[in-house]
Backbone as JSON, one array per atom type, in Angstrom:
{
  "sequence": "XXXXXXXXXXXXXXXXXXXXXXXXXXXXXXXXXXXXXXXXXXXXXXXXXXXXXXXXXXXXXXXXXX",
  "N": [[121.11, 134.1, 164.54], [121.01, 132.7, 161.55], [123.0, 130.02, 160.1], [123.81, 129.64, 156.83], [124.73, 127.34, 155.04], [125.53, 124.63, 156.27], [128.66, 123.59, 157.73], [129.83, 121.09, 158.44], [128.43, 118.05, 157.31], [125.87, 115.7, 156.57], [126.87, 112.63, 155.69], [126.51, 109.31, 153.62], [127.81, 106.22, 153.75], [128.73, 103.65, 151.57], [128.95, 100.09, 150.72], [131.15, 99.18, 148.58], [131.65, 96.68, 147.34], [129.65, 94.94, 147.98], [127.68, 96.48, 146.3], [128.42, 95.48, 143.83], [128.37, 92.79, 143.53], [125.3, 93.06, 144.4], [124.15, 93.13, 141.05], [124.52, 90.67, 140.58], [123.03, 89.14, 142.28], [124.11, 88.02, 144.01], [124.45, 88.39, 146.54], [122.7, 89.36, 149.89], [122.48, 91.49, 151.14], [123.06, 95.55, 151.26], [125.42, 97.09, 152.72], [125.54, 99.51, 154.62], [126.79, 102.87, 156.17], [126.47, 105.48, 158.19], [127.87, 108.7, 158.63], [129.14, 111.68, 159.51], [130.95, 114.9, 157.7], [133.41, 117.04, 157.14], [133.45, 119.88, 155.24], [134.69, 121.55, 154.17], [137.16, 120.69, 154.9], [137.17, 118.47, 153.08], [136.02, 118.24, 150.72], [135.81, 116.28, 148.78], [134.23, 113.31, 147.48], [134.43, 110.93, 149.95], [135.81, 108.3, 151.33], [136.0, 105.18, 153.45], [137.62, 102.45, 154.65], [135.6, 100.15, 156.45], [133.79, 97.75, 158.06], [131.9, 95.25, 156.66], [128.84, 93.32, 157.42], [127.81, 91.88, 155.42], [129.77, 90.87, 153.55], [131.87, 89.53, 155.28], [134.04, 91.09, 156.07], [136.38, 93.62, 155.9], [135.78, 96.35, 153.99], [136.08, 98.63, 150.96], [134.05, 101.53, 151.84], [132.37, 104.38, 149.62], [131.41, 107.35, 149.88], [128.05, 108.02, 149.13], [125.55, 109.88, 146.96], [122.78, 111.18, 148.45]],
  "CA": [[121.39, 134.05, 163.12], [120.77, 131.24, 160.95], [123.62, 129.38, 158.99], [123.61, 129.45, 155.01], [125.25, 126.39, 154.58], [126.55, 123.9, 157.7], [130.23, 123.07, 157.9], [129.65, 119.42, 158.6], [127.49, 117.39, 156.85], [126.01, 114.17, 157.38], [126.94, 111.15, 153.85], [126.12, 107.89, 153.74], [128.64, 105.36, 152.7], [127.85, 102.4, 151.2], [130.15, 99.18, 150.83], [131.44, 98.56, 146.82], [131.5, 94.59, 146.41], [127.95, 94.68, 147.96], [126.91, 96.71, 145.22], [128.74, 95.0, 142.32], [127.32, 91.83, 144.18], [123.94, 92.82, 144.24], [124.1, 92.67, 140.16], [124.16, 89.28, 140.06], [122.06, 88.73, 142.76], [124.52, 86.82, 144.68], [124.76, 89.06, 148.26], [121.46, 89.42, 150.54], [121.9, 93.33, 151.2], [124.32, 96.15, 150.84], [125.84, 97.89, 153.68], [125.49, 100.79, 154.65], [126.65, 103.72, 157.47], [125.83, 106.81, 158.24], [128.4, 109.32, 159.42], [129.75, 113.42, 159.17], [132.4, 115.1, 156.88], [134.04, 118.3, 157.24], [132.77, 120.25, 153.72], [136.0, 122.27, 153.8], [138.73, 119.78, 154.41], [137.72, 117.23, 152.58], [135.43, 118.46, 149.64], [136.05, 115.26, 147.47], [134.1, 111.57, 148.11], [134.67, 110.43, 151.38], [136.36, 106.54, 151.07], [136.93, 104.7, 154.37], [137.66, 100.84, 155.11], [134.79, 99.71, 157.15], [133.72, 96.11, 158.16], [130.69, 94.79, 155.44], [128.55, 92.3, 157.64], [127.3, 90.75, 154.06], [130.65, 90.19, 152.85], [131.79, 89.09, 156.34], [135.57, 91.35, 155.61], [136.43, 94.73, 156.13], [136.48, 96.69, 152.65], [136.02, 100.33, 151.0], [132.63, 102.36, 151.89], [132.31, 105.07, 149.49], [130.07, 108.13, 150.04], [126.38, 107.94, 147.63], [124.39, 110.67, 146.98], [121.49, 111.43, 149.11]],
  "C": [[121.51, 132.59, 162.66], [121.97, 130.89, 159.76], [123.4, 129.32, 157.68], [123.77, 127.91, 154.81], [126.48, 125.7, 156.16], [128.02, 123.25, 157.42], [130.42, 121.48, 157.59], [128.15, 119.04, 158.25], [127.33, 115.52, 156.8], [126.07, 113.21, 155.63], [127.19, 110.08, 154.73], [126.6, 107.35, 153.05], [128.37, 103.68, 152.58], [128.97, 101.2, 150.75], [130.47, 98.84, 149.37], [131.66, 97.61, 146.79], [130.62, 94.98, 146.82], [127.03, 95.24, 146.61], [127.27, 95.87, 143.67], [128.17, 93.45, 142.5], [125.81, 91.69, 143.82], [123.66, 92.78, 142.55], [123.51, 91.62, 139.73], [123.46, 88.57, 141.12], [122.67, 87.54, 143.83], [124.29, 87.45, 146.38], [122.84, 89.45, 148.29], [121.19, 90.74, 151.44], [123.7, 93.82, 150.84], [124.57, 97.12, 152.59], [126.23, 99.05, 153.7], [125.79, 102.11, 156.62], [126.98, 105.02, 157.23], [126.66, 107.92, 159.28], [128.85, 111.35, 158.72], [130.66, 113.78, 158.92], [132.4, 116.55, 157.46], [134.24, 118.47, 155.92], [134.38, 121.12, 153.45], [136.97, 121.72, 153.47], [138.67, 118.7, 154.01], [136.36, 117.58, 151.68], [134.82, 117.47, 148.38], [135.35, 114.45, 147.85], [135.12, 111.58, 149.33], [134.69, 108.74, 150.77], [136.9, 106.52, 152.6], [136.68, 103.2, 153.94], [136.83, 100.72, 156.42], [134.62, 98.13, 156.92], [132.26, 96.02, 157.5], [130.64, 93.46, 156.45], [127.96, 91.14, 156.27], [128.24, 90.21, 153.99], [131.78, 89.45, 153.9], [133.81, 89.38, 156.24], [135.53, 92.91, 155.87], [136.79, 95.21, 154.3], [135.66, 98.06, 152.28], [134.77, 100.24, 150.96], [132.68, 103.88, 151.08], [131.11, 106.0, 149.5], [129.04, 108.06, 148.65], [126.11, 109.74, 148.11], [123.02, 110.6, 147.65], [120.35, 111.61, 148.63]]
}
């Protein structure tokens, strides 16, 4: 039997100064990683503190749209 809808799913979070950065054209990418939520217990955006090699600091990755 085949699943409707998988439990865990895979989002891609992306680093917020890199993006408000790339605006003005000052940062030379945006960072990005690629990990799996649990769709039940945590329904909402996914926010962790990850390390941003652009911005060379640890700071929030929130989940994008796919």
């Amino acid at each position: 039997m085949a699943k409707g809808k998988d439990v865990r799913v895979m989002v891609i979070l992306e680093c917020t100064d890199c993006v408000r950065k790339s605006v003005n054209k000052v940062s030379t990418g945006i960072s990005r990683y690629i990990t799996q939520k649990n769709r039940h217990n945590t329904p909402n955006q996914l926010e962790l503190k990850k390390f941003c090699p652009y911005c060379y600091k640890h700071t929030i990755h929130v989940e994008i749209k796919k």
